[in-house]
N, C-alpha and C positions, 0 to 999 in steps of 0.2 A: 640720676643715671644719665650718662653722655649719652649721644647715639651716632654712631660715627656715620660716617658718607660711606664703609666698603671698606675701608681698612683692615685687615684682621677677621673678618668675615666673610660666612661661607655664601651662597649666591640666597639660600632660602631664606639667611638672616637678613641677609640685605632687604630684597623683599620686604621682613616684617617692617623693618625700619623705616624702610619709606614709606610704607602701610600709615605708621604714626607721624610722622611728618605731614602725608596727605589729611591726614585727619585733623590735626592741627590748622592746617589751608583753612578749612571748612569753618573754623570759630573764629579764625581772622577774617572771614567774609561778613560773617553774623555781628562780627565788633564786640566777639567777649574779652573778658580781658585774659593777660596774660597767666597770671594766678590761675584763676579758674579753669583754663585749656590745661596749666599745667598738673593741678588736682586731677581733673578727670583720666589725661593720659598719663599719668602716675609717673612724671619725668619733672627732670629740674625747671626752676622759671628759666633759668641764664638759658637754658636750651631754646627753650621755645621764645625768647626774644633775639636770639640769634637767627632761629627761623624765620623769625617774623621780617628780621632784614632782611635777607634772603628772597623772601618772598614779595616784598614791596619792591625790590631792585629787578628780579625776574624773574617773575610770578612764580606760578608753580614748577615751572622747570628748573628752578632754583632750589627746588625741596624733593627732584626726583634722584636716586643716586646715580652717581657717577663710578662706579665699578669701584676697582680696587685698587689702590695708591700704585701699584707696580706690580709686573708679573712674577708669580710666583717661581723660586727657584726649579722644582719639580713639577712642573702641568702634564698631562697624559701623555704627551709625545714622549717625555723624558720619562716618564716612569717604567711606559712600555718598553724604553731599552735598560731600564735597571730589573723590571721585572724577568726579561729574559735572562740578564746573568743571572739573577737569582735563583731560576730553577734549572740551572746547571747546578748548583750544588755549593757547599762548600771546599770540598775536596777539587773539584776544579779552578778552585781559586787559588789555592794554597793551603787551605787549614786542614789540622791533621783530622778534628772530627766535622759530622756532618751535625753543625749546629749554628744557625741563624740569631747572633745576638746582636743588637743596635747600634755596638761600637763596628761590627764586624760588615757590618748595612751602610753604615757610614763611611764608610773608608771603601765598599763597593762606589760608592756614590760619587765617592771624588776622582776614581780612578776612570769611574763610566762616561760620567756626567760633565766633570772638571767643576763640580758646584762644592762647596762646603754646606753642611748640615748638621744644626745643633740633635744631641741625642735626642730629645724632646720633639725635633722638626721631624726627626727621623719614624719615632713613634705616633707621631699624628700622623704623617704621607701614610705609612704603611695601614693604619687603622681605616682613611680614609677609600682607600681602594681595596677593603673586603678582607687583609691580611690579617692574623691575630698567632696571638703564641698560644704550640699546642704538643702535646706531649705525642712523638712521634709513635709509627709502629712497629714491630720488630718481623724482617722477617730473613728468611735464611739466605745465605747466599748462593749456595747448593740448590737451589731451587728451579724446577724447569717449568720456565714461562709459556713455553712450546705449550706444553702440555695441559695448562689454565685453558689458554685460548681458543680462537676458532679452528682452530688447525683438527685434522684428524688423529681424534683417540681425546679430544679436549673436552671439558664441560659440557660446553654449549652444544655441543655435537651430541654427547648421553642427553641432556634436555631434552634434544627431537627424536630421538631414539624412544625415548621414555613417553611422549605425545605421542607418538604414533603409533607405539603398540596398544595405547591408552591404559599404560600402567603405571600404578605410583611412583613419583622420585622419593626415595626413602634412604635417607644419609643416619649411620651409624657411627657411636664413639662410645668407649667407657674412660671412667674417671673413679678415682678411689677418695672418699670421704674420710679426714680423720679427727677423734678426738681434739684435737687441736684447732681451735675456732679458726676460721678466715678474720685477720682484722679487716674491721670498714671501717670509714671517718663518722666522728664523733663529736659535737660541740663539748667543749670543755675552759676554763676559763684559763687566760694566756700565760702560758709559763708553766703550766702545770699539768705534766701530760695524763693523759688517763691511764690507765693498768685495767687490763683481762685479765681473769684468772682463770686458768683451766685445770683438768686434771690433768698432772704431770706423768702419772705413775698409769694412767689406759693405756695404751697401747691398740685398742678396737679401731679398725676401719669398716668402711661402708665400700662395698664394691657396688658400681652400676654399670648397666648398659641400657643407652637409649638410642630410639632410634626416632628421628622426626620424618613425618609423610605428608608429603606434597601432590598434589592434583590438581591442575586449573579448575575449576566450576567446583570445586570439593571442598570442605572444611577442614583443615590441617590438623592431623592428628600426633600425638605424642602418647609412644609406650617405651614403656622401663621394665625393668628386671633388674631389683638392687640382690645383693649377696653378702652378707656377713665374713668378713676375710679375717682369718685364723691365723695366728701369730705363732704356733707350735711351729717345728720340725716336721715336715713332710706333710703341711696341710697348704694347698694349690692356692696360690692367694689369686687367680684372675679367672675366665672364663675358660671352659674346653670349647671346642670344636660343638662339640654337641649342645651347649650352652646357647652357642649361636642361634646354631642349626632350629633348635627349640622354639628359640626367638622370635628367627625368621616365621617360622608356621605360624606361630601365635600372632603376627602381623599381617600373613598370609588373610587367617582366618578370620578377622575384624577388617580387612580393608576391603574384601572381597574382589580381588582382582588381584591382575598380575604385577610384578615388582621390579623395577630397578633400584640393585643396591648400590649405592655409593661407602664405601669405608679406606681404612689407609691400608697400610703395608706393615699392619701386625704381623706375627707369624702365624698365629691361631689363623689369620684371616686369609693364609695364603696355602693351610693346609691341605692332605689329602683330602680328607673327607669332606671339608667344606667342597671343595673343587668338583669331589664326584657327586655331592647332593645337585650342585649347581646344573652339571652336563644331566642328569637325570629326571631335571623338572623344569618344562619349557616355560612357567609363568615366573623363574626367577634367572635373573640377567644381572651378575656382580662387576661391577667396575672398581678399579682403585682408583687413590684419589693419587693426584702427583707427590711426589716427595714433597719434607718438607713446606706443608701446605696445609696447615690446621686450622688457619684464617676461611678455606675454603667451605670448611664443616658448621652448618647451623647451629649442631649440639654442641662445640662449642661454648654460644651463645649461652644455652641451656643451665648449661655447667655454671657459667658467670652470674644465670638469672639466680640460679640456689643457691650461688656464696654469698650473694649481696641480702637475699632476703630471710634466709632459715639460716644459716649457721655462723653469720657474721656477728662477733662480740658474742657467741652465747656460749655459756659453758654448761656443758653435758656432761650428767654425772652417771651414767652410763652409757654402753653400747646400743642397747635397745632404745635408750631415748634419744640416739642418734639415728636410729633407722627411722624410728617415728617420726620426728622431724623431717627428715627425707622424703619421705611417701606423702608429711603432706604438703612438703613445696611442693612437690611433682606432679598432685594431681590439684593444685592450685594452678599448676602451670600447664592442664591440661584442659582446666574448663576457660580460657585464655586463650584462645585463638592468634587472636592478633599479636602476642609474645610470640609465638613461633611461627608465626610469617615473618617479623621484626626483624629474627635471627635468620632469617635465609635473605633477608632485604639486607644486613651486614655483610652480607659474602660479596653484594655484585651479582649476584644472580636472579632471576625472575622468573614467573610461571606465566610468562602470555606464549601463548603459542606463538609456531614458529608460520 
C-alpha cells in the first residue's frame, strides 16, 4: 500500500500517515532494514526506501506531510454559499418540485460557485458537511404557523398555562384499527417480494381514543378506551360527546389533579355538551390544536408505535383477536415511559418549565 503525502486525503488521514512515516524514522535510526520496518508497518518495501531517501536528504521533515496537492474545489467558505442557496428550496431555483438530487446540487454549484463538480464530488461534499438523503415530511399548506408559535393562543403559551395552574398537559386523538394489517419491511430474498395474507371478507374495525399525560416531575401516563365499530346501518362508528366526556373523568380520576386538554377541531370535540361540561368544572381547560397540525399530537406517535409493533404483517382471524392485540400493544406501551415522552419529544415540544 502507497501512502501518499495529503493527496486525496482527509486532514485525520493525513495524520495517520505521517504517524507511519515517523515510525519508520525510528528503525532508520536503529539500522533495521528495510524488509523488516516494511513487515512490521504492513506497507510496501518501495515505500519505505523511498522514505528512507527522503529521510537521509531532510531528515525527518522530509517524512512530515506537506498538506494537500491543491486546494479543494469546494472549502467552507464555498460551501457556506452553496448551502445557503440550498435551503432556499428548489422551487426557488426553478424546479417544479421540492426535491434535492445530485445532478440538481451540481448544476447549483456551477451556477453559485463557477466550479464544475463530478456527481460522486458532489456526494462526498455534501456527506462531508453533515448533509444525507432523507425522506421528507408532509405537511399542509393551510396550516397556521401563527398559531404553533410563541405568539398568543400558541402552544407554548398552553405549556405555561398548564405549569401554572400545575395541571396535566394531556393531548387527545382517536384512530380506527382495521382488519387489514399495516404492511412493515420485511427481509426477503431479492426479487421476490413477500405477500400478507389477510382476511378479505372482515370487515371489523377497532375504534380508539387515547389520551397521553404530561407533568414535569411526573411519570407520563397513557390511557385508552378502544370501541368495537359496527359495520350495520345505523350503528355510530366513532365516539359521542359523552364518550369523551366519560374519558376525560376517568383521566380526571387517575391523574388526580386538574387538566389541560389539547385535541383538534373534530366536531364531537367542538360540541355542545362537550363545551357546557368544560364551562361547568374549573379543573378542566380544553384547547384546540391549529389546523392542519397532526405532527403537533404525541398520540400520533402512539398510533405509529402500535402499527409498527402489534398489527404490522399479521393476519387476524377475527375482530376479537384484533382488540386483543390492541390492548396489549397499549398496555405494553404503557408500562414504557420513555415511548411516550419519545412522542412528545417528536412534536418540538418540552416539559421544562417556563
Amino acid at each position: 500500500m502507497r501512502y501518499a503525502q495529503g493527496g486525496g486525503l482527509r486532514p485525520h488521514e493525513q495524520v495517520a500517515r505521517e504517524r507511519v512515516r515517523l515510525l519508520a524514522a525510528e528503525g532508520f535510526e536503529q539500522g533495521r532494514k528495510n524488509a523488516t520496518i516494511a513487515r512490521d508497518l504492513r506497507v510496501g518495501v518501495r515505500s519505505v526506501e523511498r522514505w528512507k531517501r527522503s529521510w537521509r536528504e531532510k531528515g525527518l521533515d522530509g517524512l512530515r506531510c506537506s498538506g494537500p496537492a491543491r486546494r479543494p474545489k469546494a472549502g467552507p467558505q464555498e460551501f457556506a454559499m452553496l448551502e445557503r442557496e440550498l435551503l432556499r428550496g428548489t422551487v426557488f431555483h426553478g424546479w417544479p418540485d421540492e426535491r434535492w438530487t445530485l445532478s440538481r446540487v451540481r448544476i447549483l454549484a456551477v451556477e453559485t460557485l463557477g466550479v464544475w463538480l463530478s456527481v460522486h464530488a458532489v456526494w462526498d461534499l455534501l456527506r462531508r458537511r453533515r448533509w444525507s438523503c432523507q425522506q421528507p415530511a408532509r405537511r399542509a399548506v393551510e396550516r397556521d404557523e401563527a398559531a404553533v408559535g410563541l405568539g398568543e393562543g400558541g402552544l407554548a403559551v398552553r405549556k405555561a398555562t398548564a405549569a401554572a395552574l400545575g395541571a396535566w398537559l394531556v393531548f387527545e386523538d382517536e384512530a380506527a384499527v382495521s382488519m387489514t394489517s399495516h404492511r412493515g419491511r420485511t427481509w426477503a430474498p431479492r426479487g421476490h417480494t413477500p405477500v400478507v395474507r389477510f382476511n378479505g371478507a372482515s370487515r371489523g374495525r377497532v375504534t380508539m381514543a387515547a389520551l397521553t399525560c404530561y407533568k414535569h416531575g411526573e411519570r407520563s401516563r397513557l390511557i385508552y378506551r378502544p370501541r368495537n365499530q359496527g359495520h350495520h346501518r345505523g350503528d355510530h362508528r366513532g365516539f359521542t360527546w359523552q364518550d369523551y366526556r366519560d374519558l376525560i373523568v376517568r383521566a380526571h380520576i387517575q391523574l388526580k389533579g386538574p387538566i389541560v386538554l389539547i385535541w383538534d377541531n373534530l366536531n364531537v370535540h367542538r360540541s355542545t355538551g362537550i363545551r357546557e361540561y368544560a364551562a361547568g368544572h374549573d379543573w378542566l381547560t380544553i384547547v384546540q390544536l391549529p389546523t392542519y397540525s397532526p405532527d403537533l399530537n404525541p398520540v400520533e406517535g402512539i398510533w405509529s408505535l402500535l402499527r409498527r409493533a402489534v398489527t404490522a404483517n399479521t393476519v387476524f382471524a377475527d375482530r376479537d383477536q384484533l382488540a386483543r392485540a390492541i390492548r396489549s400493544g397499549m398496555r405494553s406501551i404503557q408500562r414504557t415511559p420513555h415511548l411516550i415522552d419519545g412522542c412528545l419529544a417528536s412534536t418540538g415540544l418540552s416539559l421544562t418549565p417556563p
